[in-house]
ROVO-354597 format. One record per atom (N, C-alpha, C): z, y, x; chain; atom name. Coordinates in steps of 0.1 Angstrom, whole numbers, plus 2048, in hexadecimal, padded with zeros to 3 digits. Each point is the difference from the previous one (the first is absolute). Layout:
<recs>
   up  north  east  cadena  atomo
    Z      Y     X       A     CA
...
</recs>
This chain:
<recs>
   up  north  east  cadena  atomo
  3F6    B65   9F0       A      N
  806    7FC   7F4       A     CA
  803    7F1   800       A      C
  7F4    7F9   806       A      N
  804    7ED   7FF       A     CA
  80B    801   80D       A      C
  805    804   809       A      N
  805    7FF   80A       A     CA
  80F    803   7F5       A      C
  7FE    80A   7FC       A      N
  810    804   7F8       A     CA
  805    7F6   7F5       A      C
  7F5    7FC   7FC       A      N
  800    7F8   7F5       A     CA
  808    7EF   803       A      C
  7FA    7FE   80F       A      N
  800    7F3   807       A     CA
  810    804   806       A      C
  809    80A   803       A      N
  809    803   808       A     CA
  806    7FE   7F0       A      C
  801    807   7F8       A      N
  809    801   7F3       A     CA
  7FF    7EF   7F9       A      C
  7FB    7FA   805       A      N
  7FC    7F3   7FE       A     CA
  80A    7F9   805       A      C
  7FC    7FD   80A       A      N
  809    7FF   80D       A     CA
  810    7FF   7FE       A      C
  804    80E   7FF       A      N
  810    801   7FF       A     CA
  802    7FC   7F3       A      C
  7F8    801   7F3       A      N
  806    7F8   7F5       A     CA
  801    7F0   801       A      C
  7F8    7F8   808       A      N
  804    7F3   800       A     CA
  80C    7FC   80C       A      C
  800    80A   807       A      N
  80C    800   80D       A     CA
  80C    802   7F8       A      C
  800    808   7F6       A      N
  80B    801   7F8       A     CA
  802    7F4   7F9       A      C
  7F7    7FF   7F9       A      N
  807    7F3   7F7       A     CA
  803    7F4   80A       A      C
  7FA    7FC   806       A      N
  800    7F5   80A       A     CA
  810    802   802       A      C
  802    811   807       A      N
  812    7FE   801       A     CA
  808    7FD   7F5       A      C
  7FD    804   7F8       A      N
  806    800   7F4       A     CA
  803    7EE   7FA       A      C
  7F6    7FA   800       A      N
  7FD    7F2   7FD       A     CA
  80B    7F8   80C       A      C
  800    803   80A       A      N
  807    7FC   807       A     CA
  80F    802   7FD       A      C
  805    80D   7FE       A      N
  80F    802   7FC       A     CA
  7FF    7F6   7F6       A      C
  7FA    803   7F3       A      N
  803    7F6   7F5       A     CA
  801    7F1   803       A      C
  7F8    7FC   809       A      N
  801    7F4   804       A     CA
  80B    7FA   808       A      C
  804    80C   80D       A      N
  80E    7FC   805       A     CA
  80E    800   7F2       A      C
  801    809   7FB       A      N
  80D    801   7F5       A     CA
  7FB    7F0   7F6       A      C
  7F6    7FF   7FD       A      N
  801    7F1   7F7       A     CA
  800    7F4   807       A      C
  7FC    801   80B       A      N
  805    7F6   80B       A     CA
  80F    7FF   800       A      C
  807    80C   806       A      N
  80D    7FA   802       A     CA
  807    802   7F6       A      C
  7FB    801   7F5       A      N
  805    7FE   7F2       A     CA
  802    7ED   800       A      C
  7F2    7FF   801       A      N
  800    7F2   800       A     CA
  80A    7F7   80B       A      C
  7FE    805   808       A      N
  80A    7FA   80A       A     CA
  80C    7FF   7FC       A      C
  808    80C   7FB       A      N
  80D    805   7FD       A     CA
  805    7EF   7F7       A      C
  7F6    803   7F6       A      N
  801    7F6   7F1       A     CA
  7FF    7F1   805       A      C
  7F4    803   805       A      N
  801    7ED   809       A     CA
  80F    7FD   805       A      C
  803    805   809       A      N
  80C    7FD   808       A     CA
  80E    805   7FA       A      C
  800    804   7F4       A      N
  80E    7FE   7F7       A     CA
  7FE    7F3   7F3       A      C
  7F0    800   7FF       A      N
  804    7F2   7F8       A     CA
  7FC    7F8   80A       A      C
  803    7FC   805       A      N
  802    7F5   80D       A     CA
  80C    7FA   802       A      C
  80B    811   804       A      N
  806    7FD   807       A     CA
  80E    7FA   7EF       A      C
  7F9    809   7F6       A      N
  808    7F7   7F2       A     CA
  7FF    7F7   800       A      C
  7F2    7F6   800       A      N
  7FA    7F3   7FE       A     CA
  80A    7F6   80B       A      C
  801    806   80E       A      N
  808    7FC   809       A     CA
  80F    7FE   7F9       A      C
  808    80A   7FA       A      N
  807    7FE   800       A     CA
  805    7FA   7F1       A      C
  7F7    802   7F8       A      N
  803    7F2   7F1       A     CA
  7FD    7F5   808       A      C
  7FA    7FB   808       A      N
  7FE    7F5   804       A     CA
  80A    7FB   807       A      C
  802    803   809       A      N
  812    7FB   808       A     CA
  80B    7FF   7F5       A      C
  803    80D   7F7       A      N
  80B    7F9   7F6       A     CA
  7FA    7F4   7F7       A      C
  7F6    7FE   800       A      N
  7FC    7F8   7F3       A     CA
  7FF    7F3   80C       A      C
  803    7FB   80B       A      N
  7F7    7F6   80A       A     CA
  811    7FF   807       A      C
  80A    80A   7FC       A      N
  80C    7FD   800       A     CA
  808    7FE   7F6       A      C
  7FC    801   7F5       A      N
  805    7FC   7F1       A     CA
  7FC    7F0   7FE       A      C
  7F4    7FB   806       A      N
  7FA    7F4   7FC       A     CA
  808    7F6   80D       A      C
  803    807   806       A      N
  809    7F7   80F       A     CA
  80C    7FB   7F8       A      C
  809    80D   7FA       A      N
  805    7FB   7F9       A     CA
  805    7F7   7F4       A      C
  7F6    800   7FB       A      N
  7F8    7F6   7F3       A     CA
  805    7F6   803       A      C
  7F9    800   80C       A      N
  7FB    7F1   806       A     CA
  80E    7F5   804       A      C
  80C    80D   803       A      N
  80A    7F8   806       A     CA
  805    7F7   7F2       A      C
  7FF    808   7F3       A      N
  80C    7FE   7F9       A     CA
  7FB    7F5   7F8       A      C
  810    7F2   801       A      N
  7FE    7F6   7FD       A     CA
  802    7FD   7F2       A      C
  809    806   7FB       A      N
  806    7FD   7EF       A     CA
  7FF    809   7F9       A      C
  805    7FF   7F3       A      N
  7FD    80F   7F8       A     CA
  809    80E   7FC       A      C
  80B    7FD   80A       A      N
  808    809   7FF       A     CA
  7F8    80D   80D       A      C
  7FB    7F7   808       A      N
  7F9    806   80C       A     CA
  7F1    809   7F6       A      C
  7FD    7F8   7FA       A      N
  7F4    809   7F9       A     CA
  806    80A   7F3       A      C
  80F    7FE   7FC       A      N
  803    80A   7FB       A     CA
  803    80F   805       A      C
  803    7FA   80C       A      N
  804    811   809       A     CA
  7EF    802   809       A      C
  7FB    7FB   7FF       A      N
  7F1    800   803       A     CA
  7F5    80B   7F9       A      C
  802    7FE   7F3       A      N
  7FC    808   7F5       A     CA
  7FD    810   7FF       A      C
  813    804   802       A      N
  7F9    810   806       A     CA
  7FF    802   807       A      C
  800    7FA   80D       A      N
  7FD    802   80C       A     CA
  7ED    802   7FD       A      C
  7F9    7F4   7FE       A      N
  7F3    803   7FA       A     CA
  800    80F   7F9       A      C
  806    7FE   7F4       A      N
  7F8    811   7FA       A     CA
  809    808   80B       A      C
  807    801   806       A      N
  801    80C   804       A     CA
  7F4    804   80E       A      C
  7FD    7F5   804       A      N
  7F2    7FD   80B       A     CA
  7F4    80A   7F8       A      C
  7FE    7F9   7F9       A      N
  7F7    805   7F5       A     CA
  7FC    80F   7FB       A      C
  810    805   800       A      N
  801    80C   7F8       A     CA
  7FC    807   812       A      C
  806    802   804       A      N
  7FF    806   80E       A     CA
  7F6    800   809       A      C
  7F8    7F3   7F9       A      N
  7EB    7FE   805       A     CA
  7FB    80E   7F9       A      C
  800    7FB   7F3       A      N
  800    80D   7F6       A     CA
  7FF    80E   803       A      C
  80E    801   805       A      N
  802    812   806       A     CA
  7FA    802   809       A      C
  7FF    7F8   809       A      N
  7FA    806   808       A     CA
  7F0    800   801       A      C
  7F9    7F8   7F7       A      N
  7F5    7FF   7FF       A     CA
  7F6    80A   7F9       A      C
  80F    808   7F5       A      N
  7FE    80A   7FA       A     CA
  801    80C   808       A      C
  80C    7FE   804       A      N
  803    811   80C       A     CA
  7F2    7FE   807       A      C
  7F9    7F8   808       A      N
  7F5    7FC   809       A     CA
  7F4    80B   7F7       A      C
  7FF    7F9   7F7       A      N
  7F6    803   7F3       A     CA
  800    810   800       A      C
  810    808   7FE       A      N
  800    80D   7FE       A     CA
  7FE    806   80D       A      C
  805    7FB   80A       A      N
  7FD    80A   80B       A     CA
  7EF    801   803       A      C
  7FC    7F2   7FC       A      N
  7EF    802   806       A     CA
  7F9    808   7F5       A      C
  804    7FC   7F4       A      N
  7FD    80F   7F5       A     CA
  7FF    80D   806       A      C
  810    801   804       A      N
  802    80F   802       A     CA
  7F6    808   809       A      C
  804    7F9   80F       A      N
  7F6    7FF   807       A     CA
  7F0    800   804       A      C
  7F9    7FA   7F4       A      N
  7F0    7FF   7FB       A     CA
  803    80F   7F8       A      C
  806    806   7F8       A      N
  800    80E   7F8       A     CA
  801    807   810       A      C
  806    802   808       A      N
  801    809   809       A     CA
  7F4    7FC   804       A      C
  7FD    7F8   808       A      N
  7F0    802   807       A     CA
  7F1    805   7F6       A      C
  807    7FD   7F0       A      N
  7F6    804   7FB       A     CA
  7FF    811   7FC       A      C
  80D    803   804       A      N
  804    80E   7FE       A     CA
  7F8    808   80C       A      C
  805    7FA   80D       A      N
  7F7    808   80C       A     CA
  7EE    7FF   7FE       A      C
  7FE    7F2   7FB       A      N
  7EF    800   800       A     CA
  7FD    80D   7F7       A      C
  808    7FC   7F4       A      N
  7FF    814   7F9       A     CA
  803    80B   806       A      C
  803    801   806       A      N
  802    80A   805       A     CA
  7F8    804   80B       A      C
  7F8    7F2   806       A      N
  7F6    809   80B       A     CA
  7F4    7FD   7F9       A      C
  7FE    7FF   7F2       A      N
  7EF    800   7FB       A     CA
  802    811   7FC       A      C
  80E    7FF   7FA       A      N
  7FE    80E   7FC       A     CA
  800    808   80B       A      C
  806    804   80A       A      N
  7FC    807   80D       A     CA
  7F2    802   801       A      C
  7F7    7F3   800       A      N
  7F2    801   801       A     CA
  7FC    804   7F8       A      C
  800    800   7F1       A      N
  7FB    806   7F6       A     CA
  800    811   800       A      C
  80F    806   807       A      N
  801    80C   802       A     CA
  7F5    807   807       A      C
  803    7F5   811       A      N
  7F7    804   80A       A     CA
  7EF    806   7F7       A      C
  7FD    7F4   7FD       A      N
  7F5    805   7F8       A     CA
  7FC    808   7F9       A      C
  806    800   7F8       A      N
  7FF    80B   7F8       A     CA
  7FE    812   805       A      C
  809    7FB   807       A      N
  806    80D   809       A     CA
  7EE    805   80A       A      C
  7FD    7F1   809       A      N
  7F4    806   804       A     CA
  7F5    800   7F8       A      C
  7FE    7FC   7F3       A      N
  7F7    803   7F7       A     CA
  7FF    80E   7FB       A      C
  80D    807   801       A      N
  803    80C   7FA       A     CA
  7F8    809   808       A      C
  806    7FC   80C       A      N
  7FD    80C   807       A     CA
  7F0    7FF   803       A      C
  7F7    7F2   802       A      N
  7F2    802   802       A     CA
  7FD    808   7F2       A      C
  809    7FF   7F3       A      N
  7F5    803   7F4       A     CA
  801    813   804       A      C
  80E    805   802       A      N
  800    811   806       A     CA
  7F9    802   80B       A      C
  7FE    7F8   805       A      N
  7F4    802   810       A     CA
  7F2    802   7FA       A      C
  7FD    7FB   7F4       A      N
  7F4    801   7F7       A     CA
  7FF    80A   7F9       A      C
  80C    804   7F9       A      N
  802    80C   7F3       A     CA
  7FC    80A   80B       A      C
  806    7FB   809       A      N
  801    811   809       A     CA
  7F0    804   805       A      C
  7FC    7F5   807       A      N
  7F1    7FF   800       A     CA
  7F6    806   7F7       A      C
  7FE    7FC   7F4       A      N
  7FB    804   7F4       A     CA
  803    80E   800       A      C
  810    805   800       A      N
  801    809   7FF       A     CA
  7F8    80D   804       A      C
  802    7FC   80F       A      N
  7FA    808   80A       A     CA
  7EB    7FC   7FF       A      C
  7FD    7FA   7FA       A      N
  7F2    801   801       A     CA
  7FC    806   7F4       A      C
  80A    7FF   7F5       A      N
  7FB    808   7F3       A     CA
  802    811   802       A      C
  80A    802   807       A      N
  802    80E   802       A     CA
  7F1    804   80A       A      C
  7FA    7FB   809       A      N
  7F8    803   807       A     CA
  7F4    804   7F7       A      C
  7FE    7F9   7F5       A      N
  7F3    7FE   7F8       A     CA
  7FF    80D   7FB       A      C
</recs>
């Protein structure tokens, strides 16, 4: 009975251990995914904004800072989008990984259930057969 007990032991922590693992690889390269798109945004508001200020820098009078002006907001607006598109895809993306983590707790919750079921009929059946004996 301690031998069965220590084996059913056993493969439930083997399981979760796998299981902890999957979850861990999917929010890992969740994380990765998100790191390296706001990066590579950060990278790129930064060159137009570090090429908007180049040009700043050339213009001598104020006719030069009048055509200057939208050039800025339109820098600006286009940091923006893409800062935002960045924002939605790593959203989107965080729901999908959080979609599969649901989906393999529930698997395991199945699993379980499923072998709980059948130890509790391995019991009813037991009972059964010793009540009929009496």
């Amino acid at each position: 009975m301690s031998y069965q007990l220590n084996d059913q032991f056993a493969a439930a922590t083997r399981q979760f251990a796998d299981t902890a693992a999957q979850i861990n690889r999917l929010t890992l390269e969740n994380a990765q995914k998100a790191f390296g798109l706001q990066l590579a945004t950060l990278e790129e508001n930064a060159e137009a904004t570090f090429a908007f200020l180049g040009e700043a820098a050339e213009v001598r009078d104020f006719d030069g800072f009048k055509t200057l002006f939208p050039k800025g907001v339109q820098v600006a607006r286009e940091s923006a989008e893409r800062a935002l598109s960045a924002g939605q895809e790593v959203f989107g993306s965080t729901v999908k990984t959080n979609e599969a983590i649901a989906g393999i707790a529930k698997s395991q919750v199945e699993t379980a259930t499923a072998k709980v079921q059948a130890e509790a009929d391995k019991v009813v059946k037991t009972a059964a057969k010793t009540a009929k004996r009496r």
